[in-house]
TIMI-2910 file (N, C-alpha, C, CB; in pm, 1 decimal, decimal comma, always signed):
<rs>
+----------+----------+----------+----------+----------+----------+----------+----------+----------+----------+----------+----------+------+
!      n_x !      n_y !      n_z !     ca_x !     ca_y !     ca_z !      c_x !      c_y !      c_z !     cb_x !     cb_y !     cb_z ! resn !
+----------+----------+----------+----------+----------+----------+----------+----------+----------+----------+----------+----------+------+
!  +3836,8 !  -1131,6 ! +11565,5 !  +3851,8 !  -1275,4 ! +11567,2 !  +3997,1 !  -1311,8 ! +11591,5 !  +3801,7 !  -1336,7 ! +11436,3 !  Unk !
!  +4030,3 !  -1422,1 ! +11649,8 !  +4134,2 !  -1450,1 ! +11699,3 !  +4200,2 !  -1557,9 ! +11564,8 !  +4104,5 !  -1508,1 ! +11854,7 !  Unk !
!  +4363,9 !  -1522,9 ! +11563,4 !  +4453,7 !  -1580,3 ! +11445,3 !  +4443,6 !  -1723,3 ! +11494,3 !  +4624,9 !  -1517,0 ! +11430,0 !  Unk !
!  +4431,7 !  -1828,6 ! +11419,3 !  +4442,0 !  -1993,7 ! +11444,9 !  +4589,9 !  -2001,2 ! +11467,0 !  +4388,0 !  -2104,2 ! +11305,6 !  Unk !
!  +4655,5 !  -2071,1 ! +11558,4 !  +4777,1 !  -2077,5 ! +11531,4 !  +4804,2 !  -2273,2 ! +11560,1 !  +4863,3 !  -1950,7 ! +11638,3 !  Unk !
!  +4898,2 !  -2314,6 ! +11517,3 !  +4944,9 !  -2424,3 ! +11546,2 !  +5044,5 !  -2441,4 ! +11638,5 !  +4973,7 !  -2469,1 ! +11453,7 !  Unk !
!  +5042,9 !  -2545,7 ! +11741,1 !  +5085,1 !  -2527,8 ! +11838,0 !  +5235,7 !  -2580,4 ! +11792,1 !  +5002,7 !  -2585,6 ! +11946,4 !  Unk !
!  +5348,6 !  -2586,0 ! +11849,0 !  +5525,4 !  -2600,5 ! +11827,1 !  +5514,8 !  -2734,0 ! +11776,4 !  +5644,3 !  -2590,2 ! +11980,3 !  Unk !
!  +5473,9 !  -2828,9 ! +11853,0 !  +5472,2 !  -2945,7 ! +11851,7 !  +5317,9 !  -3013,3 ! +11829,8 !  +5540,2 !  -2976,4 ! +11967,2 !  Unk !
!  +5298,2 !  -3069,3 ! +11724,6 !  +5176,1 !  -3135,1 ! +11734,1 !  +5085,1 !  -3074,5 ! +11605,9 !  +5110,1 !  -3108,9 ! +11886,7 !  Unk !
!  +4961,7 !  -3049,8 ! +11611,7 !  +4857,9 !  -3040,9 ! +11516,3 !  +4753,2 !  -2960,8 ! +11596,2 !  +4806,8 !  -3185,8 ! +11461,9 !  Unk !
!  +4694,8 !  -2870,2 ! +11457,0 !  +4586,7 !  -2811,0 ! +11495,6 !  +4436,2 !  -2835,1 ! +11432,6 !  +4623,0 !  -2690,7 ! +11484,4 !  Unk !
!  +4398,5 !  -2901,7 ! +11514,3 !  +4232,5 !  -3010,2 ! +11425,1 !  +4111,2 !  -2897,9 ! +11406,2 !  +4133,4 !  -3177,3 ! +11569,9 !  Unk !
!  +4052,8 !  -2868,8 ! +11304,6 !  +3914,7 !  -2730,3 ! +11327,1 !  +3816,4 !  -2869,0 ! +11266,8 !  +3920,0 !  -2515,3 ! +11181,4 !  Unk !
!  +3721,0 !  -2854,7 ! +11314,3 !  +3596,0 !  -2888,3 ! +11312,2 !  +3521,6 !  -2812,9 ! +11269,3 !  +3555,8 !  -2917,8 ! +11403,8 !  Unk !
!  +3458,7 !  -2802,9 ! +11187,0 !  +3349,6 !  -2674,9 ! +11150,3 !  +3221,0 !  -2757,7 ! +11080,9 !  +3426,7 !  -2540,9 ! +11018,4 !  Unk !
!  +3132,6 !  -2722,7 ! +11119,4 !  +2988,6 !  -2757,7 ! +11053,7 !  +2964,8 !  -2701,2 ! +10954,3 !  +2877,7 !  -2733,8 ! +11122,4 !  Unk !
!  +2903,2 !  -2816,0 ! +10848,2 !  +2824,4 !  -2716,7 ! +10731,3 !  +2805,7 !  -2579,0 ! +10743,0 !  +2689,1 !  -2752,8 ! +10710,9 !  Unk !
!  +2819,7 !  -2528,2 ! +10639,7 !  +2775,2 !  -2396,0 ! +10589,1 !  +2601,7 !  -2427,0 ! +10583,6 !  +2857,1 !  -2353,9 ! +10421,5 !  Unk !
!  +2561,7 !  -2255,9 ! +10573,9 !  +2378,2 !  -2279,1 ! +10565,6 !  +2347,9 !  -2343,8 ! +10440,1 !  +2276,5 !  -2124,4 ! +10563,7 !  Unk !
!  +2234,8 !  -2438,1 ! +10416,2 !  +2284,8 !  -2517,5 ! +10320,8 !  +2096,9 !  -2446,8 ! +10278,3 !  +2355,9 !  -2717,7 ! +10355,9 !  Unk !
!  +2063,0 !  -2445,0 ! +10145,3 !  +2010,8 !  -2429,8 ! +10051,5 !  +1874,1 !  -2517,8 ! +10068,4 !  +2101,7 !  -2453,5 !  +9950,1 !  Unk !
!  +1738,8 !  -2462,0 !  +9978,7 !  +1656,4 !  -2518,1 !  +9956,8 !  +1604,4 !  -2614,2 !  +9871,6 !  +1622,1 !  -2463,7 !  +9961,2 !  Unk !
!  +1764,3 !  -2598,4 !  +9761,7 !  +1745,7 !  -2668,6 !  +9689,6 !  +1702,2 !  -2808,6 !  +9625,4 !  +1791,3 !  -2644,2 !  +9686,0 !  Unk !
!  +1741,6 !  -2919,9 !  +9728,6 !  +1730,3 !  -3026,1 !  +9713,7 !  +1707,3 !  -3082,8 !  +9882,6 !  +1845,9 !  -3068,8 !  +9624,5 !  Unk !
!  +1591,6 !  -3134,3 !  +9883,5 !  +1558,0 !  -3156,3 ! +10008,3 !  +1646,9 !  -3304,7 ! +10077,5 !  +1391,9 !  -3166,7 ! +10001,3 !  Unk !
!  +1648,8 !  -3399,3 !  +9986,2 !  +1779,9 !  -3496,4 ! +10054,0 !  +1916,8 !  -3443,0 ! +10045,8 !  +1796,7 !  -3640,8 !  +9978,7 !  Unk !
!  +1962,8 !  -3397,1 !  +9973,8 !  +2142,7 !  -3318,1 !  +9944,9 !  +2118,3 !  -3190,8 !  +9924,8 !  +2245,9 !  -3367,3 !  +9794,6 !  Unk !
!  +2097,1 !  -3110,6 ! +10018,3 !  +2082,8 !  -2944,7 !  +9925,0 !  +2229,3 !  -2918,0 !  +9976,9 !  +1930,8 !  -2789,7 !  +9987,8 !  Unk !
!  +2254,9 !  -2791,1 !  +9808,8 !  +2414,4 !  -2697,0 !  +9828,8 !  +2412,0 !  -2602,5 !  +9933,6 !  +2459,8 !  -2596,8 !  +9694,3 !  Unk !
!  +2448,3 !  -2525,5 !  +9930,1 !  +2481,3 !  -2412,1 ! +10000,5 !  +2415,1 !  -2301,2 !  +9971,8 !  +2600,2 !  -2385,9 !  +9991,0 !  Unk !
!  +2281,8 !  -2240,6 ! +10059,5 !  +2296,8 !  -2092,5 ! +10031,5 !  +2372,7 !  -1989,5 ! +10024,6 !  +2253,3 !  -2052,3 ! +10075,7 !  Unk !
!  +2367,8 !  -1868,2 !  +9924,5 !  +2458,3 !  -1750,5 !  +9928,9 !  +2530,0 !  -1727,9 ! +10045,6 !  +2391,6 !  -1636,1 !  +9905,6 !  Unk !
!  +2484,5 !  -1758,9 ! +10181,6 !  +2487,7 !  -1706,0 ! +10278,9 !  +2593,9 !  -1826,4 ! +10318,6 !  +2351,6 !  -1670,3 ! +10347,8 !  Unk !
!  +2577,6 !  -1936,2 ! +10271,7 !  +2659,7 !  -2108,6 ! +10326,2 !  +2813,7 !  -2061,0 ! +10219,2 !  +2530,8 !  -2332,4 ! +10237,4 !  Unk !
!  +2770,8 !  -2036,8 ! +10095,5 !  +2888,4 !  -1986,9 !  +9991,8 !  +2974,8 !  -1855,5 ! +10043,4 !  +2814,0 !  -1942,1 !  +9840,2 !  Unk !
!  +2930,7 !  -1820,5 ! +10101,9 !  +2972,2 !  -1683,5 ! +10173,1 !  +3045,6 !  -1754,8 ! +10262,3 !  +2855,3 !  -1576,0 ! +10241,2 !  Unk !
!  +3037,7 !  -1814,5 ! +10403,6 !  +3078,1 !  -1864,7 ! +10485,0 !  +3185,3 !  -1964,4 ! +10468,4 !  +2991,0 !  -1894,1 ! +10532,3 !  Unk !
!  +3162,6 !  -2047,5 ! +10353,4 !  +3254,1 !  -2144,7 ! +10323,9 !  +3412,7 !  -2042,2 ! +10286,8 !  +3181,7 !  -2247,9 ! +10182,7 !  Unk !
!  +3363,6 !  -1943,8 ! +10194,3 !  +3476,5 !  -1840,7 ! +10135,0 !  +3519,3 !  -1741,5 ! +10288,8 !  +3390,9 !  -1719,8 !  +9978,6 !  Unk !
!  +3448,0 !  -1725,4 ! +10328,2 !  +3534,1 !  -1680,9 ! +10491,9 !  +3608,1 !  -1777,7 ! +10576,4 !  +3428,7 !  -1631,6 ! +10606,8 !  Unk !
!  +3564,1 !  -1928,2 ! +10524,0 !  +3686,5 !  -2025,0 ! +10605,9 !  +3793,5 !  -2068,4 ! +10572,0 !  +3658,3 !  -2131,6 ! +10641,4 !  Unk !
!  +3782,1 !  -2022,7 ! +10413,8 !  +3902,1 !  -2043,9 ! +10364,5 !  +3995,9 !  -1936,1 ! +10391,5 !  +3891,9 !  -2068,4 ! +10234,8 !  Unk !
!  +3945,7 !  -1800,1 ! +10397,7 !  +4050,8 !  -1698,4 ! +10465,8 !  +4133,6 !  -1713,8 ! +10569,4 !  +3998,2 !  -1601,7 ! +10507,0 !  Unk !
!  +4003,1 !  -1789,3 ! +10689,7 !  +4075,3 !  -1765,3 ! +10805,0 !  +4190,7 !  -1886,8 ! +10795,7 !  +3973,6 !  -1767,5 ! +10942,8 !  Unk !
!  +4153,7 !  -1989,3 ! +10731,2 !  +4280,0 !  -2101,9 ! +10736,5 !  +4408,7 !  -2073,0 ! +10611,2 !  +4200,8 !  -2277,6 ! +10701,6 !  Unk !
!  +4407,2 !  -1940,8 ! +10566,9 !  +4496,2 !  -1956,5 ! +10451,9 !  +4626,7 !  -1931,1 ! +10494,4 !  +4463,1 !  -1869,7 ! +10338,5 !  Unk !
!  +4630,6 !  -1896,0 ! +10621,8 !  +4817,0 !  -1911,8 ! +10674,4 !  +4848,0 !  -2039,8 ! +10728,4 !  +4871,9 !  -1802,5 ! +10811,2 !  Unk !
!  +4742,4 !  -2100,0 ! +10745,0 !  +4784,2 !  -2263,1 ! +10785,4 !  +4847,0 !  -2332,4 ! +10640,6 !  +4619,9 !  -2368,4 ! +10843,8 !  Unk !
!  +4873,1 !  -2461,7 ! +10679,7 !  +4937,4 !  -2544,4 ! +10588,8 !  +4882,8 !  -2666,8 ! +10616,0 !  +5081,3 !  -2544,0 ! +10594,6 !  Unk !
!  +4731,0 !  -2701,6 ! +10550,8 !  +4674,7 !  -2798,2 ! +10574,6 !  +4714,4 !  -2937,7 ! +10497,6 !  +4558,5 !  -2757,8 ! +10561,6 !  Unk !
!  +4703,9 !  -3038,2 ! +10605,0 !  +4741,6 !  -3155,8 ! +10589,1 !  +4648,5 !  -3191,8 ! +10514,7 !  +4765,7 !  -3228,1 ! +10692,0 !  Unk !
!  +4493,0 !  -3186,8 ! +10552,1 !  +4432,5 !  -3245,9 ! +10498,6 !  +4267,3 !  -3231,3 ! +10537,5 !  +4496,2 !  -3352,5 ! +10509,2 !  Unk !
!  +4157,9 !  -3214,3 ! +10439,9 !  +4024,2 !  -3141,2 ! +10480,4 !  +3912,7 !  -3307,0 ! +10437,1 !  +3987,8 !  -2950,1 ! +10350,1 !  Unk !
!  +3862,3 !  -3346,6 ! +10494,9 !  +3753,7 !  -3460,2 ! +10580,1 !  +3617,7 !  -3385,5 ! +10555,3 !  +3786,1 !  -3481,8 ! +10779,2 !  Unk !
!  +3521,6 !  -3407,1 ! +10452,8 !  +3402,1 !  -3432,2 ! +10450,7 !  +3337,3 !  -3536,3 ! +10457,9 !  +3371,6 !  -3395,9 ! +10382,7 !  Unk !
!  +3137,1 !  -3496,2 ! +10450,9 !  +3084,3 !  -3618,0 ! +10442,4 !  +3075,0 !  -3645,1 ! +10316,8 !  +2971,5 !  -3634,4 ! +10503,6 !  Unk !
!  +2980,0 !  -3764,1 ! +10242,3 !  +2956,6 !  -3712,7 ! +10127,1 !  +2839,3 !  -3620,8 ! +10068,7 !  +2962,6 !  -3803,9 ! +10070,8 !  Unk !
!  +2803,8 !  -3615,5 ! +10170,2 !  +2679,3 !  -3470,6 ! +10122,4 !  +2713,8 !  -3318,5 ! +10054,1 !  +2605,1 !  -3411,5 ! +10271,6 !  Unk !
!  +2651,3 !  -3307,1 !  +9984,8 !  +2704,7 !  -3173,6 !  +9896,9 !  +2725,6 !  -3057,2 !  +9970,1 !  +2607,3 !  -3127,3 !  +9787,5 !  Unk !
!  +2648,5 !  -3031,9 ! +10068,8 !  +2706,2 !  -2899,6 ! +10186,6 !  +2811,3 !  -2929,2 ! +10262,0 !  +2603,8 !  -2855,3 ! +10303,8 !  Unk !
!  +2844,0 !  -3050,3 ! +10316,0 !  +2961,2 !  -3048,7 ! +10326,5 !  +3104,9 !  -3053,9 ! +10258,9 !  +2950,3 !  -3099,9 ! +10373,8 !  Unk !
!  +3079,7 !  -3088,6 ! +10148,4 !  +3173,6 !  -3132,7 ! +10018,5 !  +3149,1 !  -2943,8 !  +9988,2 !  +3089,3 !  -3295,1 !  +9864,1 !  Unk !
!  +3058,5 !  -2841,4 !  +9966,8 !  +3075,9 !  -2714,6 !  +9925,2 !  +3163,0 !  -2650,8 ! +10032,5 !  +2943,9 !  -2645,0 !  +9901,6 !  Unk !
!  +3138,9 !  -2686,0 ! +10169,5 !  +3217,6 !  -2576,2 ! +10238,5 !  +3335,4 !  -2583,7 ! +10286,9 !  +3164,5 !  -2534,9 ! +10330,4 !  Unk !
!  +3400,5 !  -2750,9 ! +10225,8 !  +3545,8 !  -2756,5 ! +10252,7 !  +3568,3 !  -2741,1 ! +10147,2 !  +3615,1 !  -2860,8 ! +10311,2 !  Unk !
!  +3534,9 !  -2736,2 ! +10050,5 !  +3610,2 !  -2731,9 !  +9924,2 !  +3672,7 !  -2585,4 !  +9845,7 !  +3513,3 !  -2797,0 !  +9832,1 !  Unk !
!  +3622,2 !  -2473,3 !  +9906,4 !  +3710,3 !  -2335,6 !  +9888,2 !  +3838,6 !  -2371,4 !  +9983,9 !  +3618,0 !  -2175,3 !  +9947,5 !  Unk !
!  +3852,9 !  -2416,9 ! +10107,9 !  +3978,7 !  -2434,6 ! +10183,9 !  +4065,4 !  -2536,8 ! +10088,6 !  +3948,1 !  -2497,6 ! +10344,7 !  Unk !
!  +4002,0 !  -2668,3 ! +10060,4 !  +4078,5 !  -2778,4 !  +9990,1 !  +4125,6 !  -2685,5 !  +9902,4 !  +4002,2 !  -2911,0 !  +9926,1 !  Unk !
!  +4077,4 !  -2579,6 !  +9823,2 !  +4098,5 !  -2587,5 !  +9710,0 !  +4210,2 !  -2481,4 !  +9713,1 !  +3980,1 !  -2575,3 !  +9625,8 !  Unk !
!  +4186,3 !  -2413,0 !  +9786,3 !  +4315,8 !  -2282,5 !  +9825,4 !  +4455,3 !  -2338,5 !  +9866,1 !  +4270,3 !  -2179,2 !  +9974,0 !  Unk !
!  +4441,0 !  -2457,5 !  +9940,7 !  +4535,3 !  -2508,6 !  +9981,8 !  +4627,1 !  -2617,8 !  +9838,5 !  +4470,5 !  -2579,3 ! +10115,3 !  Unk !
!  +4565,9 !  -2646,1 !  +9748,8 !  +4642,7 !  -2722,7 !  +9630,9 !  +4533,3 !  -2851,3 !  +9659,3 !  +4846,5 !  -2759,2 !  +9654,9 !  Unk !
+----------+----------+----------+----------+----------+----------+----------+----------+----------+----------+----------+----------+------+
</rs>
């Protein structure tokens, strides 16, 4: 996989879709093992960045799979 880098000048925007999200709750479901897994691999790949700032919806799969990055970052 290729290192994210930020460009000299400017900003680097990632977009990423929900993690696999769970059976749990058919209007808001969390994250399957497999979505919890994934969310914790995106926080790796962004942990040499220096994020400004992480944008969910309010749905709980999205609020689970930014929130290992939010949370790594302070």
């Amino acid at each position: 996989s290729q290192t994210l880098q930020v460009p000299e000048e400017g900003w680097l925007v990632v977009v990423v879709r929900h993690a696999e999200k769970a059976q749990d709750d058919p209007r808001d479901p969390g994250l399957s093992d497999a979505g919890l897994a994934r969310a914790a691999a995106l926080a790796g790949r962004l942990r040499e960045l220096s994020l400004a700032a992480a944008y969910a919806t309010p749905f709980r799969r999205t609020q689970l799979t930014a929130q290992p990055s939010a949370a790594a970052q302070g």
